[in-house]
N, C-alpha and C positions, 0 to 999 in steps of 0.2 A: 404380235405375239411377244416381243420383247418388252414391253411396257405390263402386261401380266406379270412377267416374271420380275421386273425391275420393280413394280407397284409393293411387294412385300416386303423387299429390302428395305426401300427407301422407309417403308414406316418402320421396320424393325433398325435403324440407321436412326432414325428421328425421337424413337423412343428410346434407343440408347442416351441419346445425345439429352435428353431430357430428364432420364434419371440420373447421368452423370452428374448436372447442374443441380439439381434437387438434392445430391450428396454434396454436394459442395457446396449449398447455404446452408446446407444441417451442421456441418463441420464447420463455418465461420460463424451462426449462432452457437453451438456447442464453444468455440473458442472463445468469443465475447463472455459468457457465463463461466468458461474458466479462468479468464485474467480477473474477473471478478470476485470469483470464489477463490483465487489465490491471492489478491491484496487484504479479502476481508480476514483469513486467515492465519499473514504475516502481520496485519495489526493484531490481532489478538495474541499474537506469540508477544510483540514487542510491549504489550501491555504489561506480560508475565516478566517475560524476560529482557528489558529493553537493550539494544547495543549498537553500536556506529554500522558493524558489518550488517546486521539485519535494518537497518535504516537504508544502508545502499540498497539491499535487496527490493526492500519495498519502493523508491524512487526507480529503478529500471524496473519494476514493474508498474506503475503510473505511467513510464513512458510508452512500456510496450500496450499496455490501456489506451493511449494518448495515437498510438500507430496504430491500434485498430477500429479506433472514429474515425483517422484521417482516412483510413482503408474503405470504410466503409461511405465515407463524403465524398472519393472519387470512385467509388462503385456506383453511386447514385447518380455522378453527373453524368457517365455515358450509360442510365437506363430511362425510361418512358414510363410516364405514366403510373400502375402502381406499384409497380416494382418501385420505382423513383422513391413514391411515396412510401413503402416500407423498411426502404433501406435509410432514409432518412430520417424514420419514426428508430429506427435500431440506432442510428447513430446519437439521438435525441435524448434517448433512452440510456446510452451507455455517457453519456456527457454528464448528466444527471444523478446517476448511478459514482463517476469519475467525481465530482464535488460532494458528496455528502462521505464517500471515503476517503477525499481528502482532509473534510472537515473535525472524521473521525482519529484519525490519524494526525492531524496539529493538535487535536485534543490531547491522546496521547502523549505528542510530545511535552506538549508542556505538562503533562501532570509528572511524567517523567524528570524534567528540570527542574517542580518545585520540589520533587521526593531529595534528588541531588542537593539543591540548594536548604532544603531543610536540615539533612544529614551535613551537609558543610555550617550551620549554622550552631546543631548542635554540637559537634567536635571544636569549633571556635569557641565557643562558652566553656564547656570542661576543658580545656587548655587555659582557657584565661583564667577560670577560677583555679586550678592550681597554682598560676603563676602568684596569681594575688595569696593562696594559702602559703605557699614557701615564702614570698615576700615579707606577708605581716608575720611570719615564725621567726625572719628575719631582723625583722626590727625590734621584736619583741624579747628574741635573743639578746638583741644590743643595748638595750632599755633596763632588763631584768635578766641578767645570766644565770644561767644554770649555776646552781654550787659545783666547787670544785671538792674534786674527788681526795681528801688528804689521807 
């Protein structure tokens, strides 16, 4: 008689224990699609807006990217089979997903460095060329002086 009555538990026990895991791959794919959708996001800011502090923001988040492959590479070693196999298709996945934002993201930076290096090129040429205009005003003062005021 006690086995009737323990028969229920145990599967209402079993079917907890199985939704509970079930929310808990939904919540670490849900999470992988958010560290994703928050890099591709901080690049587009730093497109707009580029800065050192939004730079750091975007590197710890690569890393925390980078902690949820390796999250997801030691979930796969202690699973069987296809769980193994999907957790290591997700990790595949977000590695893949990891280099083409970062590719997207060095892109950025350097367009970012040649806007700087442009902007520093052209304030070095308007400084030179006044220097050179006051210069030959200078020589040209010294060559042919203004008339003096009698």
């Amino acid at each position: 008689m006690k086995s009737h009555i323990l028969a229920p538990r145990a599967s209402l026990l079993a079917l907890a224990l199985l939704l509970f895991g079930l929310a808990g791959t939904l919540a670490a794919c849900s999470r992988d699609v958010d560290s994703v959708a928050k890099i591709e996001a901080e690049i587009a800011q730093y497109r707009r807006e580029p800065s050192d502090a939004l730079a750091a923001r975007i590197d710890a988040s690569f890393a925390q990217l980078q902690a949820d492959i390796s999250r997801l590479r030691a979930e796969a070693e202690q699973e069987q089979g296809e769980a193994r196999t999907e957790l290591l298709a997700r990790a595949n996945a977000l590695e893949e997903r990891r280099d083409a934002l970062r590719k997207d993201y060095y892109a950025a930076r350097v367009e970012h460095a040649a806007e700087a290096a442009k902007s520093a090129a052209k304030q070095l040429g308007e400084s030179v060329g006044k220097g050179l205009e006051r210069a030959g005003k200078k020589i040209q003062d010294a060559i042919d002086p203004p008339p003096a005021n009698d």
